[in-house]
Structure formats: structure tokens, C-alpha cells
PyMOL Python script that loads the backbone (N, CA, C, O; Angstrom):
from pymol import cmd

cmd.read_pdbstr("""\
ATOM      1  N   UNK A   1      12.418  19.630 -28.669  1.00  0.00           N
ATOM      2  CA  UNK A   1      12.620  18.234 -28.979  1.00  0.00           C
ATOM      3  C   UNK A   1      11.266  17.566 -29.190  1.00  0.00           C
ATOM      4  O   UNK A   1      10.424  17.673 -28.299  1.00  0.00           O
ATOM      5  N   UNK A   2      11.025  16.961 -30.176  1.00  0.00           N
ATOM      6  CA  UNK A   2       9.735  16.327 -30.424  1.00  0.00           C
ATOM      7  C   UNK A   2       9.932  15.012 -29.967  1.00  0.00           C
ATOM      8  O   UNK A   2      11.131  14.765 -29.840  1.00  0.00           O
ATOM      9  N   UNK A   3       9.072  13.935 -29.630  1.00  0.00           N
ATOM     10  CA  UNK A   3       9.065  13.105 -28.961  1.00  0.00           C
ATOM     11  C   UNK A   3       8.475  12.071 -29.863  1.00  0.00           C
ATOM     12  O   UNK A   3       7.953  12.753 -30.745  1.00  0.00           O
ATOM     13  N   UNK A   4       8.267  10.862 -30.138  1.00  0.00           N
ATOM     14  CA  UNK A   4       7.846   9.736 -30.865  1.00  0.00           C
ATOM     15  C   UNK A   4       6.293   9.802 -30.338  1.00  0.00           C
ATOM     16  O   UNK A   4       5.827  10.380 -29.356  1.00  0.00           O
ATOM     17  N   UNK A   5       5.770   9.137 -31.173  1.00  0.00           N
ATOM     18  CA  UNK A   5       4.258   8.920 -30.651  1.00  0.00           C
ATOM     19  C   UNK A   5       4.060   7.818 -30.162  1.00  0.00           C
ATOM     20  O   UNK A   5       3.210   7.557 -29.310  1.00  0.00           O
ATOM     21  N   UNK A   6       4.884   7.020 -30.694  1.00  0.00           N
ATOM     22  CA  UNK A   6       5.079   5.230 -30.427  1.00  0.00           C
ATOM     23  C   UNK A   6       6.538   5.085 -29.797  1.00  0.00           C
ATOM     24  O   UNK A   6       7.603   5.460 -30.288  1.00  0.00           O
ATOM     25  N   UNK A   7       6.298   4.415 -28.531  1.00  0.00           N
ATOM     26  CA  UNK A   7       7.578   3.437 -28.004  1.00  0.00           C
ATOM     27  C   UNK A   7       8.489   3.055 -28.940  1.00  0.00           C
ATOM     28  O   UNK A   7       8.072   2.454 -29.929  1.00  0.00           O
ATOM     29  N   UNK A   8       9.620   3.279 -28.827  1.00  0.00           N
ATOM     30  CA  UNK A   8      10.466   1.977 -29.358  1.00  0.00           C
ATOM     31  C   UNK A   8      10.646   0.745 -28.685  1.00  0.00           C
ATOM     32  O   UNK A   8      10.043   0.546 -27.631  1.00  0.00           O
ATOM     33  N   UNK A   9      11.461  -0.171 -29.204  1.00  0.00           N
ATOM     34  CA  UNK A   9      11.834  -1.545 -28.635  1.00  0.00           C
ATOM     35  C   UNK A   9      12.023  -1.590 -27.288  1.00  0.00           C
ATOM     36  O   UNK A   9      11.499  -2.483 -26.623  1.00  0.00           O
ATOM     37  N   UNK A  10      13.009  -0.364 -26.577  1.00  0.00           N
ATOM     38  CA  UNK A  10      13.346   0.123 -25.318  1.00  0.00           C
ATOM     39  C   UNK A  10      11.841   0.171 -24.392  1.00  0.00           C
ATOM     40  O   UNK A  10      11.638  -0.487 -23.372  1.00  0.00           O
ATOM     41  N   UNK A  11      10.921   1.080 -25.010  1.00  0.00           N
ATOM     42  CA  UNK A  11       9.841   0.951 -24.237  1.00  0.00           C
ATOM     43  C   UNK A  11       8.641  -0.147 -24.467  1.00  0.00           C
ATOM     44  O   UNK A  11       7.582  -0.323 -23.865  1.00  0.00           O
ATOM     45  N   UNK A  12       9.224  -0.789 -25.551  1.00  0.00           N
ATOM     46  CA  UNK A  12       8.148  -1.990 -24.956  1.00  0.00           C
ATOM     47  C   UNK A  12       8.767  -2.760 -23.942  1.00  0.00           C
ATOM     48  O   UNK A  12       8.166  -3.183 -22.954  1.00  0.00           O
ATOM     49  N   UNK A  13      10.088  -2.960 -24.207  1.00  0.00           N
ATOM     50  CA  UNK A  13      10.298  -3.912 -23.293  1.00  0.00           C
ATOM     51  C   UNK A  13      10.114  -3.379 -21.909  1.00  0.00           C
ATOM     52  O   UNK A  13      10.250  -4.356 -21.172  1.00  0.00           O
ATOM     53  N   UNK A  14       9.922  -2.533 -21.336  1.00  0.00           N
ATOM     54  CA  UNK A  14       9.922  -1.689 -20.337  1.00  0.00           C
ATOM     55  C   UNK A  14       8.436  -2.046 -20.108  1.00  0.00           C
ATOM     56  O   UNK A  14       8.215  -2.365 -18.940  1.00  0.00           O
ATOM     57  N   UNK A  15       7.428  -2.071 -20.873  1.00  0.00           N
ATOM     58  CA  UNK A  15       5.915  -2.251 -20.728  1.00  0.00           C
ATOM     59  C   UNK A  15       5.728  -3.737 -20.811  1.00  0.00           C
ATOM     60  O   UNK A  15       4.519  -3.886 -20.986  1.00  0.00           O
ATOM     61  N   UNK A  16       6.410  -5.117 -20.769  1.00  0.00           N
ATOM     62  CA  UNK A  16       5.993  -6.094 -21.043  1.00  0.00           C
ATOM     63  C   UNK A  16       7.131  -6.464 -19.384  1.00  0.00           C
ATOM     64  O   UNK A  16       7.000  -7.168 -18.383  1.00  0.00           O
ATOM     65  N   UNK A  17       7.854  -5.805 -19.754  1.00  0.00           N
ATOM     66  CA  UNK A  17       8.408  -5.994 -18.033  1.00  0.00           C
ATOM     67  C   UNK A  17       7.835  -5.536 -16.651  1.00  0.00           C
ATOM     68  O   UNK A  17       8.037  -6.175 -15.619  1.00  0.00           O
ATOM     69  N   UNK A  18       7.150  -4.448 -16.706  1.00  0.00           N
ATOM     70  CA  UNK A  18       6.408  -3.961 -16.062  1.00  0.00           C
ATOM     71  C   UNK A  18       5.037  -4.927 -15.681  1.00  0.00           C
ATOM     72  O   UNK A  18       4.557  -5.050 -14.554  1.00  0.00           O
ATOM     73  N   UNK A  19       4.573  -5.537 -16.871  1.00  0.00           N
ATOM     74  CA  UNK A  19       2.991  -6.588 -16.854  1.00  0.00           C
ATOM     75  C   UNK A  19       3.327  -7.848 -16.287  1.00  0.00           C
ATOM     76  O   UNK A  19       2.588  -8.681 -15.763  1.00  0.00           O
ATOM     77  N   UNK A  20       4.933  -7.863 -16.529  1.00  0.00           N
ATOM     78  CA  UNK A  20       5.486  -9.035 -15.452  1.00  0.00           C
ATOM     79  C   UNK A  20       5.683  -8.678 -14.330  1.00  0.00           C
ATOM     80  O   UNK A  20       5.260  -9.412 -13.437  1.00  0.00           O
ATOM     81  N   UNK A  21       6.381  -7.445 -13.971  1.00  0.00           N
ATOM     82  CA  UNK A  21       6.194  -7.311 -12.541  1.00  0.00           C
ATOM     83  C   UNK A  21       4.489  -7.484 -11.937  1.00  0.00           C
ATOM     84  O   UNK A  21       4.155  -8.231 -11.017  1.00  0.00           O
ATOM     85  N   UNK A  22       3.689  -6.696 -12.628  1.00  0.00           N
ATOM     86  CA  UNK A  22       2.340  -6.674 -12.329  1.00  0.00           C
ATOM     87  C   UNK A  22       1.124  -8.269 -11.893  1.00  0.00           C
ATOM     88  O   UNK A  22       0.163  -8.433 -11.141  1.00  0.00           O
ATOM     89  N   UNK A  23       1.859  -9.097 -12.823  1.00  0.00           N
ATOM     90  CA  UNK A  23       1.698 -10.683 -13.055  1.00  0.00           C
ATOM     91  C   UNK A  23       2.409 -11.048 -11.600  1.00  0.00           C
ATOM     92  O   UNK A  23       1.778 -11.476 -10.634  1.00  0.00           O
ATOM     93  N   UNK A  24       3.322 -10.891 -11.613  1.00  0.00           N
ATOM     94  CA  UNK A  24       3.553 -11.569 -10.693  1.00  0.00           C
ATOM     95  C   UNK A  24       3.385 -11.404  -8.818  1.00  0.00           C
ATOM     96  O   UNK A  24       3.533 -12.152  -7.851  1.00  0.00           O
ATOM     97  N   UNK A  25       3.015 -10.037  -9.039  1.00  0.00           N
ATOM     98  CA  UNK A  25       1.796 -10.176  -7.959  1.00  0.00           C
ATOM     99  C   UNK A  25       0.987 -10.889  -7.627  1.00  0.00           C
ATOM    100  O   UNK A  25       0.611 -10.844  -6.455  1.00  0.00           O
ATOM    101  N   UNK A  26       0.491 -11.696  -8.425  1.00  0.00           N
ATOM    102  CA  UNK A  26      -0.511 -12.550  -8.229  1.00  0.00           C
ATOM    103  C   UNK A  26       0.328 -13.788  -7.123  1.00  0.00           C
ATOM    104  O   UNK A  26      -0.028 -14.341  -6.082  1.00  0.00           O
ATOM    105  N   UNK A  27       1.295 -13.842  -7.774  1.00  0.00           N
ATOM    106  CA  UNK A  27       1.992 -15.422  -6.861  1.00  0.00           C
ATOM    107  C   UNK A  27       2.524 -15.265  -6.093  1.00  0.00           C
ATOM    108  O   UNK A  27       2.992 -16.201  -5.445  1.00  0.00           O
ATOM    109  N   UNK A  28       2.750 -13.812  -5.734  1.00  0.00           N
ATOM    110  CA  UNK A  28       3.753 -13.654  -4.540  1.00  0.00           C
ATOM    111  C   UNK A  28       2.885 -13.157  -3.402  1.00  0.00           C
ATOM    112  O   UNK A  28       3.113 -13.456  -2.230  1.00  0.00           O
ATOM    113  N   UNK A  29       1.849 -12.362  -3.804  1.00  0.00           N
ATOM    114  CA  UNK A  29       1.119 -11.203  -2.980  1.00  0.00           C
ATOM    115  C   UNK A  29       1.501 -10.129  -2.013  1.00  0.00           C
ATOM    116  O   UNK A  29       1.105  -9.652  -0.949  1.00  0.00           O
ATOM    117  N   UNK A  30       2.479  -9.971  -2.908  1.00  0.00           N
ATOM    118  CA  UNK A  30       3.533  -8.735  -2.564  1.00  0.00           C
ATOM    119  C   UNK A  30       2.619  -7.117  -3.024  1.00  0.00           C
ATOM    120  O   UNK A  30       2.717  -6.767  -4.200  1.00  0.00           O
ATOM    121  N   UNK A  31       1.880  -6.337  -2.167  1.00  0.00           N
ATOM    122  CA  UNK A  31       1.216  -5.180  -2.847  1.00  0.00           C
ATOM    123  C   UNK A  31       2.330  -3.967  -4.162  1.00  0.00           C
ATOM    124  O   UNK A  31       2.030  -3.522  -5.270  1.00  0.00           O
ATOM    125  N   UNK A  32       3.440  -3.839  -3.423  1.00  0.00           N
ATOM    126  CA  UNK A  32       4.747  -3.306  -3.729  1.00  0.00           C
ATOM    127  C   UNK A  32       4.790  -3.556  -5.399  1.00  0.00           C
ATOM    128  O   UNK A  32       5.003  -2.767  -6.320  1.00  0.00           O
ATOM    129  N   UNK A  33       4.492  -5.008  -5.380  1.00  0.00           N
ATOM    130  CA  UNK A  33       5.062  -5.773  -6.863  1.00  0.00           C
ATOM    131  C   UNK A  33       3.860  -5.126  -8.531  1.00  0.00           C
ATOM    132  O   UNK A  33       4.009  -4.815  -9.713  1.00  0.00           O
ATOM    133  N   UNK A  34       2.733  -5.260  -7.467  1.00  0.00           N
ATOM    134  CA  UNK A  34       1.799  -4.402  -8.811  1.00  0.00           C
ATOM    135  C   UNK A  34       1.800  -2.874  -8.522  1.00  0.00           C
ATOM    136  O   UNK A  34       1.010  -2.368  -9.319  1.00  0.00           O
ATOM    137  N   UNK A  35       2.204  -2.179  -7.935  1.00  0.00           N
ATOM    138  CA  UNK A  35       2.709  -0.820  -7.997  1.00  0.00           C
ATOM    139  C   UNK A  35       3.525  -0.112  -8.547  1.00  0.00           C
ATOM    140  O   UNK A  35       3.454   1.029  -9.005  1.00  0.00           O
ATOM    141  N   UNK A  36       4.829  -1.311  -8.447  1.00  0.00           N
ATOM    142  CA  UNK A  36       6.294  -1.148  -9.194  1.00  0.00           C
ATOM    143  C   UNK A  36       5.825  -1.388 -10.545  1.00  0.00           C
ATOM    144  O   UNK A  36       6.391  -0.679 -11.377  1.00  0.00           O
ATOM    145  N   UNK A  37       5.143  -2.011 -10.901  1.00  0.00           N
ATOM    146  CA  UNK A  37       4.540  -2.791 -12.434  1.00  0.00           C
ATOM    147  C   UNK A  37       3.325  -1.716 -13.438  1.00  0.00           C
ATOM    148  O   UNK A  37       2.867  -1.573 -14.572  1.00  0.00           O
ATOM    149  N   UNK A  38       3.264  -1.133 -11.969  1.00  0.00           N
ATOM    150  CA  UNK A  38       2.216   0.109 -13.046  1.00  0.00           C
ATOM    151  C   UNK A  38       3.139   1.178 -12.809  1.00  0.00           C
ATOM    152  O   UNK A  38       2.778   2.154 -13.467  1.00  0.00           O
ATOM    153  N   UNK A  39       3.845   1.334 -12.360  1.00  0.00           N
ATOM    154  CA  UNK A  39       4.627   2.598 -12.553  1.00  0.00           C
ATOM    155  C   UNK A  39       6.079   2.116 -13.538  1.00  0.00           C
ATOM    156  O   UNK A  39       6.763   3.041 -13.977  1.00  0.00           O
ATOM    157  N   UNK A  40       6.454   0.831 -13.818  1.00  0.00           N
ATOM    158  CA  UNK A  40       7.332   1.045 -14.645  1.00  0.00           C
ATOM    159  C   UNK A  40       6.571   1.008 -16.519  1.00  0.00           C
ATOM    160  O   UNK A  40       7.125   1.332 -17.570  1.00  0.00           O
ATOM    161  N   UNK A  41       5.145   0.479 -16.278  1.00  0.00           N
ATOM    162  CA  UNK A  41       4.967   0.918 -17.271  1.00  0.00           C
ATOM    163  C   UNK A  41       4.224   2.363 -17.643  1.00  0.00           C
ATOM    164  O   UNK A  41       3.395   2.338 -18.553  1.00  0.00           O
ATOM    165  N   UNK A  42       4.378   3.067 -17.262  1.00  0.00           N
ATOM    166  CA  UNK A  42       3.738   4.605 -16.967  1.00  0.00           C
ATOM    167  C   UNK A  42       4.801   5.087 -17.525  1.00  0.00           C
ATOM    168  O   UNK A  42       4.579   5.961 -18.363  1.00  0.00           O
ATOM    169  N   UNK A  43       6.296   4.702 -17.270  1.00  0.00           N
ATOM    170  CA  UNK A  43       7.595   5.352 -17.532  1.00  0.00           C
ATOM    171  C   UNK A  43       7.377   5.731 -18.879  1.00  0.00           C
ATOM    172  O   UNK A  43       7.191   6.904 -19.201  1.00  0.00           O
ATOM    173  N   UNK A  44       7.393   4.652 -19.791  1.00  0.00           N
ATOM    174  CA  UNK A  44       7.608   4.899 -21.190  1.00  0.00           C
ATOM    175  C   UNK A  44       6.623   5.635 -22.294  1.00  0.00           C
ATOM    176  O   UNK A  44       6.640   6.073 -23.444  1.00  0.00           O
ATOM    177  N   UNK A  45       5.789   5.475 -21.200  1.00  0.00           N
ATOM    178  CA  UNK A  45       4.430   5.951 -21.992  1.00  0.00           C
ATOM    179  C   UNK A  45       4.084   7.556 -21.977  1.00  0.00           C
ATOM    180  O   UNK A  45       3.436   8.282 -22.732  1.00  0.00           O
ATOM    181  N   UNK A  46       4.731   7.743 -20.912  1.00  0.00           N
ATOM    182  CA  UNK A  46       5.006   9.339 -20.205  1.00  0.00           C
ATOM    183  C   UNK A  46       6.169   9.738 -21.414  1.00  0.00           C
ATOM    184  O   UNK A  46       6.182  10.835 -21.971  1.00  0.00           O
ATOM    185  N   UNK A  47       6.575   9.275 -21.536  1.00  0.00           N
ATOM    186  CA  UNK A  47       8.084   9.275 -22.107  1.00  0.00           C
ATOM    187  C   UNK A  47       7.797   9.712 -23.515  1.00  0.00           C
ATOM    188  O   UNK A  47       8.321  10.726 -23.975  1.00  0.00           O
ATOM    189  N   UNK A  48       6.963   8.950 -24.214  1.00  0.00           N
ATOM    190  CA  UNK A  48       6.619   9.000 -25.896  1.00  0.00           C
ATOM    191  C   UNK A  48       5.343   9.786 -26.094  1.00  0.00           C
ATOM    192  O   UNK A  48       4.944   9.789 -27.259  1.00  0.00           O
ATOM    193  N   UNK A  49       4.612  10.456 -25.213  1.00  0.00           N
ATOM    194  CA  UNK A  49       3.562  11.506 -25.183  1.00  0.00           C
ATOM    195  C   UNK A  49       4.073  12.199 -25.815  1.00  0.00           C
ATOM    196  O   UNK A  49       5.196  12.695 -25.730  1.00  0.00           O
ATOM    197  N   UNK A  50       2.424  12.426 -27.304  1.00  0.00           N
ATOM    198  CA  UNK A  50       2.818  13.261 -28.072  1.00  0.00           C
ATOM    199  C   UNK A  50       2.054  14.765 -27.488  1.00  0.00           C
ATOM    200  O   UNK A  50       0.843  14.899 -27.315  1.00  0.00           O
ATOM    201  N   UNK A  51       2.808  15.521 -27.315  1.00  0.00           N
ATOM    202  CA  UNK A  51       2.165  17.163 -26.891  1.00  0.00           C
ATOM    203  C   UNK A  51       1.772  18.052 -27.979  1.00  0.00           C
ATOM    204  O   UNK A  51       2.183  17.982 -29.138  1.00  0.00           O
ATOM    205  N   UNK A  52       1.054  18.778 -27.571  1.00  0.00           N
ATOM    206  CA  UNK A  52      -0.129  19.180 -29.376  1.00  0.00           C
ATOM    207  C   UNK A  52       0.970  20.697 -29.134  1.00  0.00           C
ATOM    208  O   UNK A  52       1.580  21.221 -30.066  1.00  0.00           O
ATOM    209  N   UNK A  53       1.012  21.146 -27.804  1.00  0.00           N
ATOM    210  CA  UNK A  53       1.924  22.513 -27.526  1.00  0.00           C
ATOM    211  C   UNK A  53       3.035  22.521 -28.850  1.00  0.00           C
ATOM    212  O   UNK A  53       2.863  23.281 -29.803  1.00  0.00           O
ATOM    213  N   UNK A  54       4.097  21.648 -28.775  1.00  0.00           N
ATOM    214  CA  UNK A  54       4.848  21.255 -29.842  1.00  0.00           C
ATOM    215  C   UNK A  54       4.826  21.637 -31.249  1.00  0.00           C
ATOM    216  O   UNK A  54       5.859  21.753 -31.908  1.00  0.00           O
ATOM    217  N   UNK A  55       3.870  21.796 -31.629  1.00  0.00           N
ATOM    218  CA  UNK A  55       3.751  21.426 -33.033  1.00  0.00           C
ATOM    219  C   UNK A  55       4.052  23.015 -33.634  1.00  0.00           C
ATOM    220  O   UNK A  55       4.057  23.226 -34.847  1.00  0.00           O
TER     221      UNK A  55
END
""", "prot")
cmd.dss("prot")
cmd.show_as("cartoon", "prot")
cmd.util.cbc("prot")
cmd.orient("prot")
């Protein structure tokens, strides 16, 4: 299965949701909240890695 090189719509929104979770660390000062925020955007990005093995 080859994989996209670029996100779709699904994973941006996943990466602009994530910079909100990350953001909003700031107002809450919840440590949890920018952790959850870098790991939900890690998801998609993991996700659309292009592998050279593949080709």
C-alpha cells in the first residue's frame, strides 16, 4: 500500500486540532494538554510518511 506524501483534509484537521490542543496549554496550564497536542499531531504525519523501501 503506498501512502500519500501529503495529508488530506482528515489530517490537517487533525494537525490544526492538535496546535489547539497545544495552544491551549497556555491558558489552562495543564502539562497533559501540550502532550496530547504533539502527539495528536504526530498521528497524521506518521500516517502520510512517504517510505523510499516502497518504491
Amino acid at each position: 500500500m503506498k501512502l500519500n506524501r501529503y495529508p488530506d483534509r482528515t489530517g490537517v484537521a487533525m494537525i490544526a486540532f492538535g496546535v489547539l490542543l497545544g495552544a491551549s496549554y497556555f491558558y489552562f496550564r495543564q502539562f497533559w494538554l501540550i502532550v496530547l497536542g504533539i502527539a495528536w499531531i504526530m498521528i497524521p504525519l506518521f500516517l502520510t510518511a512517504d517510505s523510499e523501501e516502497e518504491e
